[in-house]
Backbone as CSV, one residue per row, in Angstrom:
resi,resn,N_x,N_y,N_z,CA_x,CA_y,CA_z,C_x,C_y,C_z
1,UNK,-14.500,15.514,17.335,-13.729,16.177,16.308,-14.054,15.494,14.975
2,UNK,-14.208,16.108,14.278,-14.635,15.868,12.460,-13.499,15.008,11.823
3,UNK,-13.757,14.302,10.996,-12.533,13.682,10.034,-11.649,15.352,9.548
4,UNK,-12.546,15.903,8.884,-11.998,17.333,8.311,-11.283,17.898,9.136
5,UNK,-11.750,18.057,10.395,-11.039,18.978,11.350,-9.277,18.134,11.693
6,UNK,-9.386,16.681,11.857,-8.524,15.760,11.892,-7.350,15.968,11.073
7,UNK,-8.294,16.035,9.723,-7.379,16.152,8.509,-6.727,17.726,7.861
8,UNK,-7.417,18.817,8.567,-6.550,20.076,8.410,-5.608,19.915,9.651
9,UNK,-5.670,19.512,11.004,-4.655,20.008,12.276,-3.635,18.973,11.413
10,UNK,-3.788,17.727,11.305,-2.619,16.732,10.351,-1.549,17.677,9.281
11,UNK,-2.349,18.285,8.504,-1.474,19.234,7.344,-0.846,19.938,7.658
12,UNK,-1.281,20.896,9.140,-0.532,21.968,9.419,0.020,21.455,10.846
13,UNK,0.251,20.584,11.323,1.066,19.989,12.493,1.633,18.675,12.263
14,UNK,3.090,18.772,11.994,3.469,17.082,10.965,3.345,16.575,12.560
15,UNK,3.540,16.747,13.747,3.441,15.711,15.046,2.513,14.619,14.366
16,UNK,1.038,15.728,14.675,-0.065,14.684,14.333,0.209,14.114,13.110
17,UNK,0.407,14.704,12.209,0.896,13.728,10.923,1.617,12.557,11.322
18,UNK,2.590,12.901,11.340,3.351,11.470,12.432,2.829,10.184,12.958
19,UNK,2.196,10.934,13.837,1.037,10.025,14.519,0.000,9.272,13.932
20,UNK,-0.924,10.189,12.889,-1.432,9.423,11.996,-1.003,8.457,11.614
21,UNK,0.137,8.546,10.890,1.079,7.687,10.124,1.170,6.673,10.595
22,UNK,2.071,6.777,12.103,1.742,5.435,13.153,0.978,4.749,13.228
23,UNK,0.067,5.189,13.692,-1.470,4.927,14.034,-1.962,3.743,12.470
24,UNK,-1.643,4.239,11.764,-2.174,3.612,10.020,-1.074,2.285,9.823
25,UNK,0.224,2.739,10.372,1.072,1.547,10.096,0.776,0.235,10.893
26,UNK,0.572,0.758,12.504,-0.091,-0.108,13.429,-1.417,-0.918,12.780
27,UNK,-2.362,-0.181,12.833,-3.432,-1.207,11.847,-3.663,-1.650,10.772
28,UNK,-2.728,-1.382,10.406,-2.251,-1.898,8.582,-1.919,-3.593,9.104
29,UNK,-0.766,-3.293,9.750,-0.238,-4.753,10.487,-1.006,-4.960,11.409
30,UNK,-2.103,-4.906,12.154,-2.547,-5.725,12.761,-3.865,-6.642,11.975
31,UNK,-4.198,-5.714,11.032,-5.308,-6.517,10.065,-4.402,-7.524,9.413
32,UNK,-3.492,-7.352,8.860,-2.734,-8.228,7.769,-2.661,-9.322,8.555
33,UNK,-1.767,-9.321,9.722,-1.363,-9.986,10.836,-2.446,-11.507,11.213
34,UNK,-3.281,-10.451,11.634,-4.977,-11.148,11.894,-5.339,-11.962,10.529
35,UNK,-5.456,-11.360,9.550,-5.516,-11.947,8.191,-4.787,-13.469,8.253
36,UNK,-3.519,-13.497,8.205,-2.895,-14.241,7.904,-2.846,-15.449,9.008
37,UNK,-3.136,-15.010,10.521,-3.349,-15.857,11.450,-4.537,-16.627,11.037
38,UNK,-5.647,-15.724,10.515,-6.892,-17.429,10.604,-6.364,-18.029,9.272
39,UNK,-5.632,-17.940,8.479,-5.499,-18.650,7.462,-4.206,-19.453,7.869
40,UNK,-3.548,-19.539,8.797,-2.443,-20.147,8.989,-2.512,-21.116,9.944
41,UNK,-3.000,-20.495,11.500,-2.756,-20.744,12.629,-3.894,-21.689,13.164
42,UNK,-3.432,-22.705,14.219,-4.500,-23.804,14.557,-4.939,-22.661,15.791
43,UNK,-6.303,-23.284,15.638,-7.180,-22.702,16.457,-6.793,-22.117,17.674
44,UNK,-5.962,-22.940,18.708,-5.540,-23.069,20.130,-4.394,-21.643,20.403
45,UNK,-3.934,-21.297,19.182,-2.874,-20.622,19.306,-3.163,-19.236,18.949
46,UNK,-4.771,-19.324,18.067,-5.223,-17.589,17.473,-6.066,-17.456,18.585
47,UNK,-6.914,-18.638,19.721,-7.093,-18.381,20.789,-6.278,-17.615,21.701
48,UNK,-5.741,-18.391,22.000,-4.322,-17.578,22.848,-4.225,-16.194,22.619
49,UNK,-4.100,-15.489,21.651,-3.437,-14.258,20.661,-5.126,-13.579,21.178
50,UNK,-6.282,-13.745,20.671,-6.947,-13.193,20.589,-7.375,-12.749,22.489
51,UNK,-7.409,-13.228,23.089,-7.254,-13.186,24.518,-6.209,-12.806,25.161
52,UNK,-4.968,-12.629,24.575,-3.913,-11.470,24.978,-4.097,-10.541,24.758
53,UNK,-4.855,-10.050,22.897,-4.882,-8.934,22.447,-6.080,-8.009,23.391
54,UNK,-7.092,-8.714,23.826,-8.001,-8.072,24.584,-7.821,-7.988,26.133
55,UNK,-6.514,-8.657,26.583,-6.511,-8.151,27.917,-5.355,-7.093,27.928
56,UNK,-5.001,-6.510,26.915,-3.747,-5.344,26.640,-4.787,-4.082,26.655
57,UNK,-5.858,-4.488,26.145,-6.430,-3.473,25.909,-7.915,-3.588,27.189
58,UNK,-7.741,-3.894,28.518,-8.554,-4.045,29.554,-7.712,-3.795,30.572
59,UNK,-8.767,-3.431,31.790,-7.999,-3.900,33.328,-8.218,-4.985,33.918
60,UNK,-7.406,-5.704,34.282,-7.837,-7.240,35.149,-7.616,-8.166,33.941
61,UNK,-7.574,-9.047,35.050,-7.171,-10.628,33.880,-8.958,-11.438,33.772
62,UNK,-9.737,-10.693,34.185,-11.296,-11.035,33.835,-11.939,-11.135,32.692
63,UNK,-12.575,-11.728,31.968,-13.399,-10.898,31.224,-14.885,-11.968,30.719
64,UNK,-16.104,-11.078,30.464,-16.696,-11.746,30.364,-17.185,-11.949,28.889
65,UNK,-17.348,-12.952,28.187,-17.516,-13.746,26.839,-17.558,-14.910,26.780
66,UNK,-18.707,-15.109,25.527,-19.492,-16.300,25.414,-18.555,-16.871,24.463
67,UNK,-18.638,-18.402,24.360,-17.531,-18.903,23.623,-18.986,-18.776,21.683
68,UNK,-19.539,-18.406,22.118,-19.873,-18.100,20.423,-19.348,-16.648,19.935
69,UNK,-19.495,-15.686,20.762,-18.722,-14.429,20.685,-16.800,-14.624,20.140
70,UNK,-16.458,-15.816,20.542,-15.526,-15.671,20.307,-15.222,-16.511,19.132
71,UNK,-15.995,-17.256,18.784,-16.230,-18.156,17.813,-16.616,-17.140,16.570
72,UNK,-17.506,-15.996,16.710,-17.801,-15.147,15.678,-16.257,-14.122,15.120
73,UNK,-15.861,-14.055,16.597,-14.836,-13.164,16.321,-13.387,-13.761,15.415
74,UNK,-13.549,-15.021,15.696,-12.249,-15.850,14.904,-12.588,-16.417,13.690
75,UNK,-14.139,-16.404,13.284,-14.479,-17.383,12.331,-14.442,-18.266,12.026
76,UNK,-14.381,-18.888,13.537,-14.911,-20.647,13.645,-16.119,-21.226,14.122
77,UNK,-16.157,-22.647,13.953,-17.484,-23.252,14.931,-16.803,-22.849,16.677
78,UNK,-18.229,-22.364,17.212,-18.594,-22.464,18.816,-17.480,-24.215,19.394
79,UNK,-17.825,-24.936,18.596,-17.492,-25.905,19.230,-15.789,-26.295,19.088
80,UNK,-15.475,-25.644,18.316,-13.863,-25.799,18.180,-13.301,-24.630,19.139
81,UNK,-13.851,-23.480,19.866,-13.421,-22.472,20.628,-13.884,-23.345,21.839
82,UNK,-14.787,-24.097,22.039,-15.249,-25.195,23.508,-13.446,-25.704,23.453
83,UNK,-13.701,-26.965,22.339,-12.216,-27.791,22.686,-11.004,-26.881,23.177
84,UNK,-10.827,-25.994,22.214,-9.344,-25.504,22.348,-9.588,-24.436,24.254
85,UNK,-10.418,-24.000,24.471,-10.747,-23.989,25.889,-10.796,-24.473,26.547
86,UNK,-11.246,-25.640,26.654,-10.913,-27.182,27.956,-9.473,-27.188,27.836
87,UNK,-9.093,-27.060,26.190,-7.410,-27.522,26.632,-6.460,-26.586,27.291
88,UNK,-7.029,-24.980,27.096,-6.078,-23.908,27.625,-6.634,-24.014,29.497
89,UNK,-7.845,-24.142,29.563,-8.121,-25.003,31.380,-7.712,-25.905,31.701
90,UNK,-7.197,-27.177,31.142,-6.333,-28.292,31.562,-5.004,-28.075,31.453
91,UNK,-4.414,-27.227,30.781,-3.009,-26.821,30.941,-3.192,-25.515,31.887
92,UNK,-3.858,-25.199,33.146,-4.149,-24.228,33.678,-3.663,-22.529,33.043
93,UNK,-4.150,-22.586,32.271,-3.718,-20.829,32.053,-5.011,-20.253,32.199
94,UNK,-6.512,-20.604,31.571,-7.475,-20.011,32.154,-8.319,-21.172,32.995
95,UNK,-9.480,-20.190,33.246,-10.214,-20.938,34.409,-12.016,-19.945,33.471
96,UNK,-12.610,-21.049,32.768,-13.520,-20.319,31.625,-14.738,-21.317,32.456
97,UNK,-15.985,-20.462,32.842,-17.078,-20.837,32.873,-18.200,-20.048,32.945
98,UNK,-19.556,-20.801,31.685,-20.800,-20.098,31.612,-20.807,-18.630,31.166
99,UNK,-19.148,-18.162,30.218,-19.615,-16.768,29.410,-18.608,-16.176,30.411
100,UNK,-17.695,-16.588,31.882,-16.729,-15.983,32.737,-15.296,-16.589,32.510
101,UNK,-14.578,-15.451,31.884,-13.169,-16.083,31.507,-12.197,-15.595,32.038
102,UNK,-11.301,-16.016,33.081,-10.333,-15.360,33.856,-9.152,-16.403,33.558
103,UNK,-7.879,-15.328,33.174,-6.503,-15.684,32.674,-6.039,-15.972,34.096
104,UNK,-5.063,-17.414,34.182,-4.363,-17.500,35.324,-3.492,-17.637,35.310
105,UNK,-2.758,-17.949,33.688,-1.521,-17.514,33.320,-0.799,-17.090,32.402
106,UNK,-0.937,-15.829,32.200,-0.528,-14.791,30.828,0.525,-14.923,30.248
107,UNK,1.938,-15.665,31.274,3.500,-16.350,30.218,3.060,-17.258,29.679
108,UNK,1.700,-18.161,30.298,1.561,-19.630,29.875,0.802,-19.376,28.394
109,UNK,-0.171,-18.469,28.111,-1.122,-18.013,27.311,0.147,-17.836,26.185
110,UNK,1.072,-16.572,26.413,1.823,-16.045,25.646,2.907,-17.122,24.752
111,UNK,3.143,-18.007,25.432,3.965,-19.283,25.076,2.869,-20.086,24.233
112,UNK,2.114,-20.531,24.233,1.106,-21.000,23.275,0.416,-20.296,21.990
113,UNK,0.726,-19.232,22.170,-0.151,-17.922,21.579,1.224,-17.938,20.355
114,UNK,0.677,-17.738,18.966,1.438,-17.980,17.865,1.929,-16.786,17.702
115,UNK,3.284,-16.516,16.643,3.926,-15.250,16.620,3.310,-13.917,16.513
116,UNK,2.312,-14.504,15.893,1.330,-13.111,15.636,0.898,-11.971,16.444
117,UNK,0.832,-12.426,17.863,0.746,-11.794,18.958,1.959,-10.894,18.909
118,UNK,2.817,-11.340,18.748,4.394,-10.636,19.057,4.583,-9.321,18.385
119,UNK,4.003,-9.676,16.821,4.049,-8.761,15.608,3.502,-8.115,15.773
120,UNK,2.203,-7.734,16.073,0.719,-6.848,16.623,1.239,-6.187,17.583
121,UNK,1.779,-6.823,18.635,2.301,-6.070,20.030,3.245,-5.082,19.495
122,UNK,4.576,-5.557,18.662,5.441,-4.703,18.506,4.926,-3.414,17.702
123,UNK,3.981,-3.641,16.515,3.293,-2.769,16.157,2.736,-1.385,16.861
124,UNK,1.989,-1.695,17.790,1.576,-0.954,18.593,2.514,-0.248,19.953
125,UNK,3.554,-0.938,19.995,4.454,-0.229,20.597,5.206,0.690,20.020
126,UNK,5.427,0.707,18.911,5.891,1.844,18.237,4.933,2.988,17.897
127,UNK,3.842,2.820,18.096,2.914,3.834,18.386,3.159,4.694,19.348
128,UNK,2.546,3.312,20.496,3.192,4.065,22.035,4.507,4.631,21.685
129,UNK,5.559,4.543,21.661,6.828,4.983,21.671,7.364,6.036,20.445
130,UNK,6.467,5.969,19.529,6.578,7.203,18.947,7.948,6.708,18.037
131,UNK,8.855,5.453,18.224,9.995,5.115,17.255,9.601,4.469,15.689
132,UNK,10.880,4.261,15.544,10.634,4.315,13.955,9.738,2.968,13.435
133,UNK,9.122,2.872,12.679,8.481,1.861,11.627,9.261,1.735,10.577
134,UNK,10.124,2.188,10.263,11.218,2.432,8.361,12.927,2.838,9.214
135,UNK,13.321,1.409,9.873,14.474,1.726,10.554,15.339,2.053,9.483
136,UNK,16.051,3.195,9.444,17.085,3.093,8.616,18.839,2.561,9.038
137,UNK,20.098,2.305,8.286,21.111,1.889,8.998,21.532,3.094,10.119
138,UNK,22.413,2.348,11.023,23.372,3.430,11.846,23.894,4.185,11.415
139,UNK,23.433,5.812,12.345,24.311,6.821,10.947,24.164,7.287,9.624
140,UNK,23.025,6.976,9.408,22.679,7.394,7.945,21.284,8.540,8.358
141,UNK,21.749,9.532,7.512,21.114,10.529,7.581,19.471,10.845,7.096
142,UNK,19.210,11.376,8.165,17.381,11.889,7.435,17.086,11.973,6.628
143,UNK,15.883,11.512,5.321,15.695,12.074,4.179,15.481,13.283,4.023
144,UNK,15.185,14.222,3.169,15.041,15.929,3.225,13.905,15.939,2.442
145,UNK,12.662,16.565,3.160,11.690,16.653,1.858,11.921,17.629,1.244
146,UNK,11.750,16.957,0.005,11.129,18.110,-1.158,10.487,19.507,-0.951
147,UNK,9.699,19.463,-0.612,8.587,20.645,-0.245,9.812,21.818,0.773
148,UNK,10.014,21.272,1.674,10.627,21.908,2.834,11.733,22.183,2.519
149,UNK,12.698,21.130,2.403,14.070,21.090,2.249,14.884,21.040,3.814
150,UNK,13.679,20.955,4.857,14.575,20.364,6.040,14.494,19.342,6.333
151,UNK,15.506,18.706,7.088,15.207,17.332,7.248,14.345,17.036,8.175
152,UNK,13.993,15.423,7.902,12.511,14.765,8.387,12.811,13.569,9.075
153,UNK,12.266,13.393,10.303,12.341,12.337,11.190,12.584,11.053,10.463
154,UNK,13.308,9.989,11.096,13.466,9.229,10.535,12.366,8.190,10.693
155,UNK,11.400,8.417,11.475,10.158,7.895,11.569,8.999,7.672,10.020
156,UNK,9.311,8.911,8.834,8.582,9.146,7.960,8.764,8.007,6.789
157,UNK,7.643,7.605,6.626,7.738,6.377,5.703,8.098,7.270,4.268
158,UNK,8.977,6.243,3.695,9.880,6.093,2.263,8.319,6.480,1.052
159,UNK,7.269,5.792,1.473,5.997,6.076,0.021,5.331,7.494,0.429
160,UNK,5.445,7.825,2.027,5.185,9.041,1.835,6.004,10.379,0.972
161,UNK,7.214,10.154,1.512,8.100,10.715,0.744,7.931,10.755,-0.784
162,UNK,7.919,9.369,-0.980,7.633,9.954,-2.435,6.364,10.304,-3.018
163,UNK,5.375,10.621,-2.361,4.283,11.356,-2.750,4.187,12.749,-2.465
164,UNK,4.910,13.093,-1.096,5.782,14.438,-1.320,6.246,15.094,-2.098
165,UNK,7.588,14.160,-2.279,8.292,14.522,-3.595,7.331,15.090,-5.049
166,UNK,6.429,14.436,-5.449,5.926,14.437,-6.701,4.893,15.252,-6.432
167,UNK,4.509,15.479,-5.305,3.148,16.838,-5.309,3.939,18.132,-5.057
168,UNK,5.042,18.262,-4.993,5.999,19.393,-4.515,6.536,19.418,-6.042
169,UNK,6.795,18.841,-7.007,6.962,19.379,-8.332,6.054,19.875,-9.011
């Protein structure tokens, strides 16, 4: 399917709009997220995170990668992804050899693994789940777009709205 084709079913089906939306909020925060982890976080712990994030998105607690692959992927030296690996194998959570990396304990990983993981996860669960990103209080009512004048999920972000608003005048 075409970006174009993407971007007319979006205009004329707010679902997919919706979804888009999701979808954009989710990787908005997971780049930022990621961003802010290599600038924050010691090595051992964006390890952790980065090896949760890829077994969410696999089957099996397997996987195979070279510790320079993962060294490229975090933007460190090879040899600081070695250390902080002996140490996640001496506290048994994996079992890493010759480019074969199998998790043996994913609470143990997750407990070491810095908040960032948490934030990313929740991100993407509101994808999956289709709930809100722009919680509003209990009881407080839908915004109404402009354009329409019916009301709009409470899922719809506040800057969309107001770009609504102002292309509808």
């Amino acid at each position: 399917m075409s970006a174009r084709d993407i971007a007319d079913l979006a205009r004329h089906a707010e679902p997919v709009m919706q979804q888009l939306l999701r979808y954009t909020q989710a990787l908005f925060t997971h780049m930022a997220q990621t961003s802010a982890c290599h600038r924050h976080h010691a090595l051992a712990p964006q390890l952790c995170r980065w090896l949760l994030q890829h077994l969410d998105r696999q089957v099996g607690e397997e996987m195979r990668v070279t510790q320079e692959r993962i060294a490229g992927m975090l933007g460190v030296r090879r040899e600081g992804v070695t250390t902080a690996a002996l140490q996640l194998q001496r506290d048994g959570l994996i079992r890493y050899s010759h480019g074969h990396l199998r998790v043996l304990d994913r609470r143990g990983l997750e407990q070491h693994s810095c908040e960032c993981y948490s934030v990313v996860q929740r991100a993407y669960k509101q994808l999956r789940n289709g709930s809100s990103a722009w919680p509003h209080a209990s009881g407080a009512p839908s915004p109404v777009s402009a354009s329409t004048g019916s009301r709009l999920p409470h899922r719809v972000s506040p800057a969309v709205l107001t770009r609504a608003d102002s292309t509808a005048q």
